[in-house]
VOGU-3710 file (C-alpha; in Angstrom, 3 decimals, decimal comma):
1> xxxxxxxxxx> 75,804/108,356/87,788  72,823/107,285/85,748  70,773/106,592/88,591  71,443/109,815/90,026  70,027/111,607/87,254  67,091/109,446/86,609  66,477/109,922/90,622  67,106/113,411/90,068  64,726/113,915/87,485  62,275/111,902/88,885
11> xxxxxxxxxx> 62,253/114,068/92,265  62,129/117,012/90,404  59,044/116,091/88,502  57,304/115,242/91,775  58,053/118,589/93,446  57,123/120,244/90,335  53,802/118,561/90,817  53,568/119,008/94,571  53,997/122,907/93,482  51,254/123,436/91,030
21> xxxxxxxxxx> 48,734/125,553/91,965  45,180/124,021/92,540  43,347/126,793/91,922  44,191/127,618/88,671  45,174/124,012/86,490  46,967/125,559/83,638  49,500/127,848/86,085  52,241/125,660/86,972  55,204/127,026/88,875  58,263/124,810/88,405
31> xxxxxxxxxx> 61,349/125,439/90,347  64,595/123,866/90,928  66,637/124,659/94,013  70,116/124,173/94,597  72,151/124,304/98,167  74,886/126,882/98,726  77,159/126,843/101,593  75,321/130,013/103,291  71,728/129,865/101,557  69,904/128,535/98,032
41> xxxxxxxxxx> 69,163/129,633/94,403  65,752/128,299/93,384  65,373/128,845/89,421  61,700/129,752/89,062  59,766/130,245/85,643  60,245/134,152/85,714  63,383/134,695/87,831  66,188/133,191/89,493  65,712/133,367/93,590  69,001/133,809/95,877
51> xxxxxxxxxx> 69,601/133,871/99,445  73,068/134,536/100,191  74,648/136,487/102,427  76,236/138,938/100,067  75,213/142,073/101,097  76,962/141,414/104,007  80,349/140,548/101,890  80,023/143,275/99,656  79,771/145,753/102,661  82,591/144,249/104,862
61> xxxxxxxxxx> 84,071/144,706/100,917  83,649/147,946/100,658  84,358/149,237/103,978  87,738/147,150/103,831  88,668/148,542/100,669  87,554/152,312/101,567  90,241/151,898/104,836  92,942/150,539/103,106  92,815/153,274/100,001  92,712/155,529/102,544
71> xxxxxxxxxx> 95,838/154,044/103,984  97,922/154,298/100,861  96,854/158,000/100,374  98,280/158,993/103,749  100,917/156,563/103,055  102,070/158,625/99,915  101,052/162,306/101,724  104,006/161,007/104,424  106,394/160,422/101,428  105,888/163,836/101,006
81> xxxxxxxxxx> 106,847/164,864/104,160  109,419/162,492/104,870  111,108/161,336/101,604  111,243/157,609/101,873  110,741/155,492/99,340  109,402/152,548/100,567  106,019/154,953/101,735  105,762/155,952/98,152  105,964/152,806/96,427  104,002/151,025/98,988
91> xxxxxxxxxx> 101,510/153,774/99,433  100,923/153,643/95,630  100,329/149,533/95,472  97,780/149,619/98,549  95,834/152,827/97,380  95,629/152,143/93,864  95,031/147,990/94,370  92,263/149,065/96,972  91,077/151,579/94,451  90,538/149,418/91,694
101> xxxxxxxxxx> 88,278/146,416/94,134  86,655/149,216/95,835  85,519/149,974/92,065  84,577/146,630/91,082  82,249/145,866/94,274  80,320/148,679/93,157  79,508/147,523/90,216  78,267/144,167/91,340  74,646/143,473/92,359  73,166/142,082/95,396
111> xxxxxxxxxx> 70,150/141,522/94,056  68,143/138,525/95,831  65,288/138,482/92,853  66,316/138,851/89,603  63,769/138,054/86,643  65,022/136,419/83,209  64,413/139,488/81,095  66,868/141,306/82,889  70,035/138,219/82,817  72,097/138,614/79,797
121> xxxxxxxxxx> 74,430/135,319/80,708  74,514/132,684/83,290  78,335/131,052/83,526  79,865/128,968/85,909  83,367/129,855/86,101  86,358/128,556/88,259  89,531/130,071/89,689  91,920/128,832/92,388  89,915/125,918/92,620  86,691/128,133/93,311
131> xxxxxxxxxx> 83,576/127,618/91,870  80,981/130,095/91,384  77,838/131,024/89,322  78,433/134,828/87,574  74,983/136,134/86,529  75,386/138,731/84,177  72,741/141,280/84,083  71,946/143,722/81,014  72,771/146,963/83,130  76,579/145,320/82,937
141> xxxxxxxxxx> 76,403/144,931/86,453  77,257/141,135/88,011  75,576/139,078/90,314  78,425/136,612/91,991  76,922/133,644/93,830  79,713/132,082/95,557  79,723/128,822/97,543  77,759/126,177/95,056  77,968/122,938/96,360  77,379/120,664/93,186
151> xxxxxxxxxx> 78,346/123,231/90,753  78,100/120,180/87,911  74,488/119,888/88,438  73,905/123,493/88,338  75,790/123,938/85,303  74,220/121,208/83,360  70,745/122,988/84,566  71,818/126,035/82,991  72,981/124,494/79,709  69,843/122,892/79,409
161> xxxx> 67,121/125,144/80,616  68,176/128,851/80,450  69,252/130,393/77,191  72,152/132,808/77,589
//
């Protein structure tokens, strides 16, 4: 495991090398990149980088979300009309379920720049075995990068080079 790090560490301070800019000696731009399973996240001086396919997700998302609310509401407009319980109490469930994700993927950012002076926290959090890196920015709105590979490494990055 040691070697891994000092290999790490050693790579890293080569490509932060390869990257400084000849022109102008006292501008160096270091970066450290780290694979997803659709894309990267490079963690420049000034910003975090991201190329994901999220947009993508958030729209399939939203449109999802958008049918199926739509679903419960005529689901509960036949209760009216017919009575039966089982439209009610499953309209309610799928409309109001729908409802509530439709709300949250609104309030998450896609953003594929995002400087430091606009993150409030960087966490790595897990659930159902997931893994993913929740950037929280200081308009309360989330940027979700799912999909890390080595989430250790990218965790002990952000412990030790980005103050939350």
């Amino acid at each position: 495991m040691r070697f891994h790090l000092v290999l790490g560490y050693f790579v890293y301070y080569f490509e932060v090398l390869r990257q400084t800019d000849v022109g102008n000696h006292s501008k160096t731009t270091m970066t450290q990149t780290f694979k997803l399973k659709t894309g990267e996240i490079s963690f420049e001086t000034d910003k975090v980088r991201i190329s994901d396919n999220s947009r993508k997700q958030n729209i399939i998302q939203l449109f999802s979300s958008a049918v199926w609310t739509i679903y419960g509401t005529i689901s509960v407009l036949r209760y009216l009309k017919t009575g039966d319980q089982f439209l009610l109490w499953t309209g309610l469930f799928i409309g109001i379920s729908h409802m509530v994700i439709f709300i949250l993927s609104i309030l998450r950012s896609n953003q594929n720049e995002i400087p430091f002076d606009d993150i409030k926290s960087i966490a790595i959090k897990r659930r159902f075995s997931k893994e993913f890196l929740d950037i929280r920015l200081k308009n309360n709105r989330i940027r979700r990068i799912i999909g890390i590979e080595n989430s250790n490494e990218v965790e002990e990055y952000v412990k030790a080079n980005i103050k939350n």
